[in-house]
Each structure stands twice: as C-alpha cells, then as structure tokens.
C-alpha positions in Angstrom: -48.2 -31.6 -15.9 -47.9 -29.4 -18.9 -48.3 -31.2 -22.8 -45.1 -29.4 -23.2 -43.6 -31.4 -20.1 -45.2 -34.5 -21.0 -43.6 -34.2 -24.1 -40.5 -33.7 -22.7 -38.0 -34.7 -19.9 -38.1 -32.3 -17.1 -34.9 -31.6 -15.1 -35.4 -28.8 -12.0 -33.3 -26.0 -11.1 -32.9 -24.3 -7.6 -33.5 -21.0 -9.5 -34.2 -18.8 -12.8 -30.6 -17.3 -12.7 -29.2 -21.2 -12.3 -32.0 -22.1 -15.3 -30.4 -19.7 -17.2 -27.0 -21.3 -16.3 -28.1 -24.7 -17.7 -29.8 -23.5 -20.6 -26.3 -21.5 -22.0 -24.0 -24.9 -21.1 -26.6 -27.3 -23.1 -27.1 -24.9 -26.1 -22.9 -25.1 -26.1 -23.1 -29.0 -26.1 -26.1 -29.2 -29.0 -28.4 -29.5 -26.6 -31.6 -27.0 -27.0 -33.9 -26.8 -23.8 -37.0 -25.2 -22.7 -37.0 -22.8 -19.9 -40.6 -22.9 -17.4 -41.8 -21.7 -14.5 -44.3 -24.2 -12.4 -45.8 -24.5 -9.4 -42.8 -26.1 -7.9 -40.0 -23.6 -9.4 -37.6 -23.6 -12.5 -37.7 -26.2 -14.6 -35.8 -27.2 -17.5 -37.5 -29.5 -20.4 -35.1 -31.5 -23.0 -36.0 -34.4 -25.5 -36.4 -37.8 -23.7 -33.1 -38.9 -26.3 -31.2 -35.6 -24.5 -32.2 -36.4 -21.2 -29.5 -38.8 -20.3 -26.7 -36.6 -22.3 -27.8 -33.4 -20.8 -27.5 -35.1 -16.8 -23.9 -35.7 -18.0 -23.3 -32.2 -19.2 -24.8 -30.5 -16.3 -22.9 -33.3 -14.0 -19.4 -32.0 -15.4 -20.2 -28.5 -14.9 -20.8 -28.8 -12.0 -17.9 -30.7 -11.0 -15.4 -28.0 -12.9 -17.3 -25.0 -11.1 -17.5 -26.4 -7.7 -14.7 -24.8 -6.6 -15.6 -21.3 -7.7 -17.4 -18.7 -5.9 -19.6 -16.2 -7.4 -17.9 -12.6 -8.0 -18.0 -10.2 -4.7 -17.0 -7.0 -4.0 -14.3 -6.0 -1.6 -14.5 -3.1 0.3 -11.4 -1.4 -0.8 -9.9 0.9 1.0 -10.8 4.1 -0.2 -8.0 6.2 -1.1 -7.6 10.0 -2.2 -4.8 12.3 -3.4 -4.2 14.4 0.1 -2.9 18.3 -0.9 -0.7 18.1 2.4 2.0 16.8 0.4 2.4 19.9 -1.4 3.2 20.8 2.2 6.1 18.5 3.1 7.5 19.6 -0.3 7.7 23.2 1.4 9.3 22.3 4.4 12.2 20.2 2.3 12.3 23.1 0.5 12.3 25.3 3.0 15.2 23.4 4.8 17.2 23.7 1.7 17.0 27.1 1.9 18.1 27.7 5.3 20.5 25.5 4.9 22.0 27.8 1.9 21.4 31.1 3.4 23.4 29.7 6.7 26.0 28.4 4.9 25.6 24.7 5.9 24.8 25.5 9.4 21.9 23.0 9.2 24.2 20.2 7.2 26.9 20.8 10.0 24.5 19.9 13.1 21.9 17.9 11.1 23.8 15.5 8.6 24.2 11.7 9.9 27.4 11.5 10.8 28.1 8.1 12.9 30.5 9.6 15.4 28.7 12.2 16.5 25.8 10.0 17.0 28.1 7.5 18.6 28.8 10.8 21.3 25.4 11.1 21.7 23.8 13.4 19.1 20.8 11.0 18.0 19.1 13.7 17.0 20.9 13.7 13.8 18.7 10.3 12.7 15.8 12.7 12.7 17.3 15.9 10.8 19.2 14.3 8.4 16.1 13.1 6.9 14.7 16.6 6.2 18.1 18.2 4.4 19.8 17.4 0.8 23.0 17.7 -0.5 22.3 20.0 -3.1 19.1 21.1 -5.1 19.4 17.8 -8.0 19.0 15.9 -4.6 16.3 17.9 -3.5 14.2 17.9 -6.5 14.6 14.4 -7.3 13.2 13.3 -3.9 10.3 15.5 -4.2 9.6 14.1 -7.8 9.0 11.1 -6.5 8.2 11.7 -2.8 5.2 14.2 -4.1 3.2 11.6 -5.2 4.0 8.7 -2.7 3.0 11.2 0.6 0.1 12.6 -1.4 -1.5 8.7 -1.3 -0.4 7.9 1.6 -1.9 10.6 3.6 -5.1 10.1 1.7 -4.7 6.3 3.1 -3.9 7.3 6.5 -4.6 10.7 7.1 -2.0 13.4 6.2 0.1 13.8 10.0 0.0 9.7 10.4 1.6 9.5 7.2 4.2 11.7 7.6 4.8 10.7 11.4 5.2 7.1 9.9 7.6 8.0 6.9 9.6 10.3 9.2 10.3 7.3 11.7 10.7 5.2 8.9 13.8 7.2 7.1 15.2 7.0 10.7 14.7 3.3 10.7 16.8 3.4 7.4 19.6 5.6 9.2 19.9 3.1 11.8 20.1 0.4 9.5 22.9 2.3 7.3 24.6 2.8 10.8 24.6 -0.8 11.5 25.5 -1.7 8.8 27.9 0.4 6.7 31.3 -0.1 7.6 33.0 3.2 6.8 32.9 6.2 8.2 29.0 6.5 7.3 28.0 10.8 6.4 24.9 11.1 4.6 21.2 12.9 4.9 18.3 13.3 2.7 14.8 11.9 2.5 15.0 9.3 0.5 14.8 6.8 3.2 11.6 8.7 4.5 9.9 8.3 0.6 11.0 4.7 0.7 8.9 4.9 4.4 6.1 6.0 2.2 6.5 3.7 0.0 6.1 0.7 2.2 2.8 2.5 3.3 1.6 2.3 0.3 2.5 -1.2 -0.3 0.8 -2.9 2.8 -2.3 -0.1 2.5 -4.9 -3.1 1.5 -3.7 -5.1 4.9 -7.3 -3.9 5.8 -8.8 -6.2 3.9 -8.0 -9.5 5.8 -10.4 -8.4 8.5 -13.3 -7.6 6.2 -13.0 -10.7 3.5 -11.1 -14.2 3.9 -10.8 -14.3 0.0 -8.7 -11.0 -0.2 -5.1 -12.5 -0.1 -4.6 -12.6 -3.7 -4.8 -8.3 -3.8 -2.9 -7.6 -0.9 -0.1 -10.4 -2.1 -0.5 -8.3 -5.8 -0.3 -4.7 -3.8 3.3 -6.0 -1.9 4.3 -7.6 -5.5 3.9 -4.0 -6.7 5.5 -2.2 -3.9 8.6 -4.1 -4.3 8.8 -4.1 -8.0 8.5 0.1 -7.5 11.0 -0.1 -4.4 13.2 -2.0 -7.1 13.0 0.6 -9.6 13.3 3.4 -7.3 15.6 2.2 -4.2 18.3 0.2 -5.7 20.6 3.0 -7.5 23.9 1.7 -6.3 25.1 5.5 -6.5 22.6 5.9 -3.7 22.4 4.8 -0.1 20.9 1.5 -0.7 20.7 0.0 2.8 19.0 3.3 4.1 16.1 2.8 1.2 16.2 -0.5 2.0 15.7 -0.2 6.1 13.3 2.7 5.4 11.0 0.3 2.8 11.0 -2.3 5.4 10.0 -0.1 8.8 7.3 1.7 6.0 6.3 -2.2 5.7 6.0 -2.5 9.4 4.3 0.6 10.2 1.6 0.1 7.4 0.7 -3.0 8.7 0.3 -1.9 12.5 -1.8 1.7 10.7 -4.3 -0.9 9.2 -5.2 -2.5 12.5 -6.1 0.9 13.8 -9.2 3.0 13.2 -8.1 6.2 11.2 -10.0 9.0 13.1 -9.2 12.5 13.0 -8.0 12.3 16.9 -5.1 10.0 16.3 -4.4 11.9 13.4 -4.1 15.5 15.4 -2.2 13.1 17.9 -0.1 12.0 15.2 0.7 15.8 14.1 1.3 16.6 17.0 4.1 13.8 17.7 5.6 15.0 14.5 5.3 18.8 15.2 7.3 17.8 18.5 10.2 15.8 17.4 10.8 18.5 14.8 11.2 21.0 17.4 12.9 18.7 19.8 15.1 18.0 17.4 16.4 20.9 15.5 16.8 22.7 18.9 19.6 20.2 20.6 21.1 20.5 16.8 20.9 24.2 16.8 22.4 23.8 21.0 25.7 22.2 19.8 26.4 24.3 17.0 29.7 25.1 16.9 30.6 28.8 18.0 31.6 31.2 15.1 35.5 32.0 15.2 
C-alpha cells in the first residue's frame, strides 16, 4: 500500500473508463478523489470523512443508470438517391404525350372505369396508374413522386421499387373500387407515389433482425411516413381512398422487401415482372379499343 492510500480510503473500480465515471459524479457532489493505477486495477482514493458519503453517491448512480445501456450503433440501412427515377418521370411523361397526340385513345382503354372492369377489363387497374388527367396532374405527381421513387429505389433497388409502387397504386384502385359508391372513373399515379411512400416509411423494418433495441427508429420512421402521407394524401379534392389503399399495400410490401436479400438477381427479376405487365397490359387495352367511325 501506497502513503497516498494509506492516507486515504480506497474504493476499486472494474476499469479506468468507470474510474473516470466516479471521479466526474463525486467532483459534482463536493467530493474530490484521486485516480490510481495498482497492481490490482483502478482505484479510487477519497478522505476517510468522504468515504462513507462518496459509497452513497456512487450507490445512487448506480441505481439511476442501471437501466441504461451504453450508446451503439445501428447498422442503418444504407440508402442512396437512385437516377432511375428520372426514368419513371419519362415514361409518365411519355404516356401523357401519347395520350395527347391520340386524342385520349390511351384515357379511353386505360382510365379506371368500374364497369368495364366489372366486364372484365382488369387491366385498367394497371394503366390507369401510368396516365393523368391533364399536365397540372401530371406535374404535380412527378413533383413529389421524383423524390419518393428516387429513395426508394436506392432502398430497394430501382425495378423492385417500381414493381412494388406499381402493385401498390393498383391496391389503391381496388380499394377505391370497393369502396366508392358512385360510378367510380379516375387514373393517375398518385396511388403508385403513395406505394412509394409506404416503402419508404417501413424501409428501417431491417433493423429488427440486426438489433433488439431498434424499435424506437422504426416506430419514429412510420410516425414520419404517416405524418408525410397526411400532408400529401389527404386533399379531399383528391381520391383519398386510392392514396390511402396505395400507402397501406406500400406498407405491406416494404415490410415483406426487408425480409429479403436485395441482390441484383431479384432485382433484374423484378424488372422484368414490371417490363411484362406493362406490355401485357397496354396490349389487351390497345385489343379493345374501340373501332374508328
């Protein structure tokens, strides 16, 4: 023993770093102690008439930090702006113009129309997702879908994505076919950028598998998804229940994307899917068209 620690009380600590930790909560109570290295570890020395007050101190920190855990980092998903959205802002256009040029041939075999998909023409769920009413429409899904597809495909690759938000704004066409009660006409991709949207939202679902103390992010990422979904989806001059069925299935679809390893395979699988329904569908459309007079 030491003259300094036989002048002194010693208390031990498991470590420096928790030596240090001691030291800064009794210098915040009065208390002014030594910090040592021995033979046997970290030590801490305090007056012999500080002893008693500093066990006490140390006691009740401990008991208020028990419950904490030192900070760790979580491996977030990483996430990059993905120039293929540039891409699906073509083909919207692209669409438009076709649509103009043909004068609403498109809109004619395309548009959601809930008898002709009652006589069978389901392709209509698909189409109508990928024509506007007019360029405002246009541009204003594009202003907000530009963004939304451009993280989302960095999340899940750029043909997943789309595949996902595609069969997401036909979710939301069902759902406004179930559930409107008129006579229910109406395209557009909103639905689809609501799809996205719910990609985005659930994008941190990874997270469970790689840390149990990552529930408080992903609860903050959904928090924030529907706070944007409310400032975005809930016009009431727009098709609310197609937004709203379109957020969900994006929801849905997110969550199942997660789960699966995002490898450049699935994703030329994935493009591929889309590439095909896209086809598929604009030809039976383009089959019915009615027969100029």
């Amino acid at each position: 023993m030491t003259s300094a620690e036989s002048a002194n009380t010693v208390i031990p600590a498991r470590n420096r770093r928790q030596a240090m930790d001691w030291s800064l909560v009794l210098v915040s109570q009065g208390i002014e102690p030594v910090i040592e290295q021995t033979g046997h570890g970290w030590v801490l020395l305090v007056e012999p008439q500080d002893h008693s007050r500093a066990l006490a101190t140390l006691r009740q920190y401990q008991l208020e930090n028990r419950r904490r855990f030192w900070r760790q980092e979580l491996p977030w998903p990483e996430i990059a702006f993905h120039r293929g959205a540039i891409a699906w802002c073509l083909l919207l256009a692209l669409f438009h113009g076709l649509n103009a040029v043909s004068g609403s041939l498109l809109e004619s075999v395309g548009a959601m129309d809930r008898a002709a998909v009652a006589h069978g023409a389901w392709w209509r769920l698909f189409t109508a997702t990928m024509l506007h009413f007019d360029l405002a429409h246009l541009m204003a899904n594009l202003a907000i879908g530009f963004p939304v597809f451009g993280l989302a495909m960095g999340r899940y690759g750029p043909a997943c994505a789309l595949l996902a938000a595609c069969l997401a704004g036909v979710g939301g066409n069902v759902a406004g076919l179930m559930f409107h009660t008129h006579a229910y006409h109406g395209l557009g991709a909103s639905g689809t950028v609501m799809g996205g949207l719910g990609l985005l939202t659930v994008q941190s679902f990874s997270l469970r598998l790689r840390n149990p103390r990552a529930a408080r992010y992903i609860i903050g990422g959904i928090f924030g998804g529907v706070m944007l979904f409310t400032l975005l989806g809930l016009d009431p001059a727009s098709d609310v229940i197609a937004h709203l069925g379109g957020f969900v299935c994006g929801l849905v679809l997110g969550a199942a994307l997660t789960a699966i390893s995002q490898e450049k395979l699935f994703d030329a699988v994935c493009g591929t899917i889309l590439a095909g329904l896209i086809a598929l569908t604009w030809t039976l459309g383009l089959r019915h068209a009615a027969p100029p007079p």
